[in-house]
Each structure stands twice: as structure tokens, then as C-alpha cells.
N, C-alpha and C positions, 0 to 999 in steps of 0.2 A: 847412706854411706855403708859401705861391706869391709868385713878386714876378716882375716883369714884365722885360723888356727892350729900354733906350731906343734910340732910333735910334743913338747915339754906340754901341751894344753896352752901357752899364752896365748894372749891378743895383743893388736897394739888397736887401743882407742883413739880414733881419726882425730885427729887435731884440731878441727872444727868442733867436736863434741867437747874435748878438755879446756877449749879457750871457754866456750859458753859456759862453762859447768865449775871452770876458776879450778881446774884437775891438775895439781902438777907432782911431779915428779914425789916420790915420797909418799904421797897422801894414801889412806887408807880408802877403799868399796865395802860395802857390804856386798852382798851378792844372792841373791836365792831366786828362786822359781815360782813366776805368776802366769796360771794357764800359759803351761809350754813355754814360756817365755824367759829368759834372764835377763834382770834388773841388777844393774847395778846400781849404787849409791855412794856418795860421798859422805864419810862418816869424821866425826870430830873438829869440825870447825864452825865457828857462831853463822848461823843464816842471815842472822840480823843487820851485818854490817855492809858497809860500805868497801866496795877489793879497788884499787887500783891496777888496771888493766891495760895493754897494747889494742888500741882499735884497732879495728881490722878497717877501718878508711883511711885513715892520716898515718898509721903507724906510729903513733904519737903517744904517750900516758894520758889513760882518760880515768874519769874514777867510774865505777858500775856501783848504781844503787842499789841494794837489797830487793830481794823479790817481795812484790807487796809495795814498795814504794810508792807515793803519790809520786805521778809524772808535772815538771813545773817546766814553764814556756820559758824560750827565750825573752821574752820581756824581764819574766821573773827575775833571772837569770842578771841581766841587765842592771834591774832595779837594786839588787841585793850589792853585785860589784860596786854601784857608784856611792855607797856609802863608806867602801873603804879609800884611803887615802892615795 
């Protein structure tokens, strides 16, 4: 993905990078320089947690696990549902 750079210096960050990255509006980057490179990052929010998310398949609320998550099967999934009522 490319995006350009306006006379003021901004960027806009491609909108496939900020859905993945949970980027919205408001939030704060770090920003510095790795061999030649700029990095940015998303600063002040818990990694830990679980976001509620628009899939990009159904268009639908889906929840995203934290990175690091154990991945659990549909079965799992299944099994855990039929115990509620």
C-alpha cells in the first residue's frame, strides 16, 4: 500500500493498515527511524485485550483477540455456546 505526502508533511494511513492495527481516529503513533525506515506505532492502549471489530467478510461486529491469543476451533466454539441457556 503507498500514500502520498502533503505539503503540511501528512499522510493518510491506508485503511486496511488502521482496521488491522484497531487505528482510529484520535489515537496517538509514535514515530521514529529504523535503518531508513519510519515506524510508526500505536501508543496508549492495553495490547492485552480483546477490540470489537467490523469484519472485513460479513460487515458484521466480530470481536478480535489480542495478539498472542490461543486460536480455539469451531467446535470449541460450539461446545462453550451450548452451555448457555
Amino acid at each position: 500500500m503507498n500514500t502520498t505526502v502533503s505539503t503540511k508533511g501528512q499522510i493518510v494511513i491506508p485503511r486496511g493498515v488502521r482496521q488491522k492495527l484497531g487505528i482510529r481516529s484520535g489515537d496517538k503513533l509514535s514515530a521514529r527511524v529504523v535503518q531508513g525506515s519510519i515506524v510508526l506505532r500505536p501508543e496508549g492502549r492495553p495490547k492485552n485485550k480483546a477490540r470489537i471489530v467490523v469484519s472485513p467478510f460479513s460487515g458484521l461486529p466480530a470481536i478480535e483477540p489480542p495478539e498472542g491469543a490461543p486460536e480455539i476451533s469451531t467446535e470449541q466454539v460450539r461446545a462453550m455456546l451450548a452451555d448457555f441457556p
